[in-house]
C-alpha positions, 0 to 999 in steps of 0.5 A, spaced: 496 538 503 493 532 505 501 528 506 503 535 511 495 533 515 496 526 516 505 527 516 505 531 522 499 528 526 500 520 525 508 522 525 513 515 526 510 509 526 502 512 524 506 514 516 512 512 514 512 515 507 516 521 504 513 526 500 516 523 493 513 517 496 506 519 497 506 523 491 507 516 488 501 514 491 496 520 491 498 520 482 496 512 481 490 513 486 488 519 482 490 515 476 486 509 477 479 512 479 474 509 482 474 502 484 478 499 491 484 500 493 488 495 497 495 495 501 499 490 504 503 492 509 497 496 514 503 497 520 499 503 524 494 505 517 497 512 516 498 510 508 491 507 507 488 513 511 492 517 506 489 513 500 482 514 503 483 522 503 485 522 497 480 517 495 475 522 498 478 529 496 479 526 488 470 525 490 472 517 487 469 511 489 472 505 492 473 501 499 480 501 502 482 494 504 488 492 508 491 486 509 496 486 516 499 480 519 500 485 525 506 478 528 508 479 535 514 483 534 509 488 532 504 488 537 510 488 542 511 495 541 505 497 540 502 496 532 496 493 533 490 491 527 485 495 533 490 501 534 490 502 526 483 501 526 482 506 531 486 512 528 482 510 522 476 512 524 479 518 528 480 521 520 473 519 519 477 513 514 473 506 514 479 501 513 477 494 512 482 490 516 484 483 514 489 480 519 492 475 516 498 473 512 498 476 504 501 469 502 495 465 501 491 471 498 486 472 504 481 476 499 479 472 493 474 477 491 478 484 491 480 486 485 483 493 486 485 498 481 490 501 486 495 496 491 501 497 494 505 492 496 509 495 503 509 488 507 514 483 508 520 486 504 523 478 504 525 477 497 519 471 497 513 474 501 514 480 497 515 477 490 509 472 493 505 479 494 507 481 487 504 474 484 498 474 488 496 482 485 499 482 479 493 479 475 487 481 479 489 489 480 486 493 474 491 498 474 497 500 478 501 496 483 506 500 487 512 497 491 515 501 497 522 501 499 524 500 493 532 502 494 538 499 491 540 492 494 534 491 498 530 484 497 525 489 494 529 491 488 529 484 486 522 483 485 522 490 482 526 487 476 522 480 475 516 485 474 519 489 470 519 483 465 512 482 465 508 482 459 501 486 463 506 492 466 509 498 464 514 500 470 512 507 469 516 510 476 521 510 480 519 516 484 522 517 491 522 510 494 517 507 490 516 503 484 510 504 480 507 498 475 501 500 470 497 495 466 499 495 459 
């Protein structure tokens, strides 16, 4: 219910997420528990603003935070960190923006129970993303656009080998890593 809200409100580019996709994140959201949740990728603010809801509906405690380099590209055609904010806060959701690039890791301080990873799909900036998360989030982290033969895909398998993650899915276009 809350995916067919904010589907049909915030459309393309606001949430770009399929139902199998936000299943994923609704499960280890739900899973994770209270503690902050932490997305990589902000583009519009439609995943974190469903995180929130499900954050809210679940009645858990936590922040949500968001880190977004919103490049050029992107604020030409609209994407803007102050547009997303905006959309945020017209779902009642607040949305701690860091505009910034994820690689250094601009929040040392986080430690979230729930990630996803869903910025640069570049093998290096995603594989960097991993590395940055993997030994501060507590216990999920979520690839998206994890499809075969993308940079993506390659990341997924280096995290497979991690001693401290069980790959637990591969639903819809996500991959979901449990700490051990």
């Amino acid at each position: 219910m809350i995916y067919d809200l904010i589907a049909d409100e915030l459309g393309w580019p606001g949430f770009k997420m399929t139902r199998e996709d936000a299943f994923a994140l609704h499960s280890a959201i739900l899973e994770g528990g209270d503690g902050n949740y932490l997305e990589i990728g902000v583009r519009m603010g439609g995943s974190a603003i469903f995180a929130a809801m499900v954050k809210t509906a679940a009645k858990q405690h936590g922040d949500i935070y968001g880190i977004d380099s919103y490049n050029d590209g992107m604020r030409a055609k609209g994407v803007t960190p102050e547009a997303a904010l905006q959309r945020a806060r017209n779902w009642g959701v607040t949305l701690n923006l860091t505009v910034a690039m994820s690689d250094p890791f601009p929040l040392p301080d986080l430690y979230p129970v729930v990630a996803l990873i869903d910025g640069s799909h570049h093998y290096q900036d995603c594989l960097n993303d991993w590395n940055n998360l993997k030994d501060r989030t507590k216990r999920f982290i979520l690839f998206h656009d994890y499809i075969p033969g993308k940079s993506v895909e390659g990341v997924v398998e280096i995290a497979k080998q991690d001693k401290q993650w069980r790959f637990a899915a591969h639903i819809g276009t996500m991959a979901v890593f449990e700490r051990c």
